[in-house]
N, C-alpha and C positions, 0 to 999 in steps of 0.2 A: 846724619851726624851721630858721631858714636858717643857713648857717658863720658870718656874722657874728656872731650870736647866741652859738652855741658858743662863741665864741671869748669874748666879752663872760664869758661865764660861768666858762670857764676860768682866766681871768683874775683876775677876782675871788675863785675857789675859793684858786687863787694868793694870792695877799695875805690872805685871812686865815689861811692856813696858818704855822704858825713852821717856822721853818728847824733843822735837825737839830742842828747846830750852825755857831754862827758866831765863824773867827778872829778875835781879838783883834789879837795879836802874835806873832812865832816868830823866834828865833833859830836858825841853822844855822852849825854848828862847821866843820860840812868845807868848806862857801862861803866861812864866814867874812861869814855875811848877816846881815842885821835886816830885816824887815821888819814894818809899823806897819798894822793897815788902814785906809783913808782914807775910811771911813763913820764913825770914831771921832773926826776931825782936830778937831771940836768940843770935845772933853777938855782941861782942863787940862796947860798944856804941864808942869807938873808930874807930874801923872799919866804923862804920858806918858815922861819921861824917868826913872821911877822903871820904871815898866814896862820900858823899854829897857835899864837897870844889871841887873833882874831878872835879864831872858834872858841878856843878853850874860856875866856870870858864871856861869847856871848852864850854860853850853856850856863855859866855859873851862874849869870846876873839873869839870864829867864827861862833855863833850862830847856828841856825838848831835846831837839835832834837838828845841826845846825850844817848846810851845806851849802859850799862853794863850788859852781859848775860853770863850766859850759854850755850851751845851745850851737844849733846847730851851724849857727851863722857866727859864731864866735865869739858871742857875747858874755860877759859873766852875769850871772844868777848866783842870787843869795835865796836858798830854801830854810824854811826851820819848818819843823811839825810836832807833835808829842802824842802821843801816847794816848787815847781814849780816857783811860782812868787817872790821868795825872790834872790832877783839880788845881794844883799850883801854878800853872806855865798859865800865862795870860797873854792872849796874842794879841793884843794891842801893842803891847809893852814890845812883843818880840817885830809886830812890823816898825814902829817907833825906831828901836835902836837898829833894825837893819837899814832904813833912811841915814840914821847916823853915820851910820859905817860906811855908805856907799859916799854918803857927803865929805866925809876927812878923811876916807882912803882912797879919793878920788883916782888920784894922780898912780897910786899901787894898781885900781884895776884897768885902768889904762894901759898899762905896759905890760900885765896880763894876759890882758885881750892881743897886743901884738905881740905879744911871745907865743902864742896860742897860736893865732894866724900864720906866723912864719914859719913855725918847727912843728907843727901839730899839722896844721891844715896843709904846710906848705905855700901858701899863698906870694906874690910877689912883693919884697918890703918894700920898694921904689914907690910900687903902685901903693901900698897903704900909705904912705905916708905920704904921698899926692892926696889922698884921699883927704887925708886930715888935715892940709892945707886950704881944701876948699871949703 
């Protein structure tokens, strides 16, 4: 087999492989950042600006570093972390409000997750939504 070949192979091993996880969005307290990922830009600017009030309060209300992901199975993840020297951020308070968040934005990361599954992962929508019948 020659390097092209390898390569051809690799490649393809590549793509069918999912990604560990893939950002969403993440707000950052001490930058004072947003950022939006731009594989997503297809979302509803709705979506999108609810996902952005998300992050952007939960930095204000307990700062850190605030992220909406993917795993690999297509799940959403809410990360936060801070900073070593930041005496302020109490993670209590930040796993508390991400409890919150997942409780009354139920229904938002639902459709998330199958927006994610069918345009991301490409998965079949027939079959997810058999799924979530049973």
């Amino acid at each position: 087999m020659n390097k092209k070949e390898t390569n051809k192979d690799t490649i393809r091993q590549e793509e069918t492989q999912r990604p560990e996880k893939v950002i969403l969005c993440a707000a950052n307290a001490y930058d004072k950042k947003y950022y939006f990922n731009p594989s997503f830009e297809k979302m509803p600017d709705s979506v999108k600006d609810e996902l952005h009030i998300i992050s952007v309060l939960f930095t204000e209300e307990v700062g850190g570093i605030f992220t909406i992901a993917f795993d690999e199975e297509g799940e959403v993840v809410m990360e936060t972390n801070a900073a070593a020297e930041d005496a302020l951020y109490d993670e209590v308070s930040s796993g508390l409000l991400i409890g919150k968040i997942r409780s009354t934005r139920q229904e938002l990361f639902q459709s998330l997750q199958l927006f994610y599954r069918v345009f991301i992962l490409k998965e079949d929508p027939a079959e997810l939504l058999s799924e979530e019948d049973e």
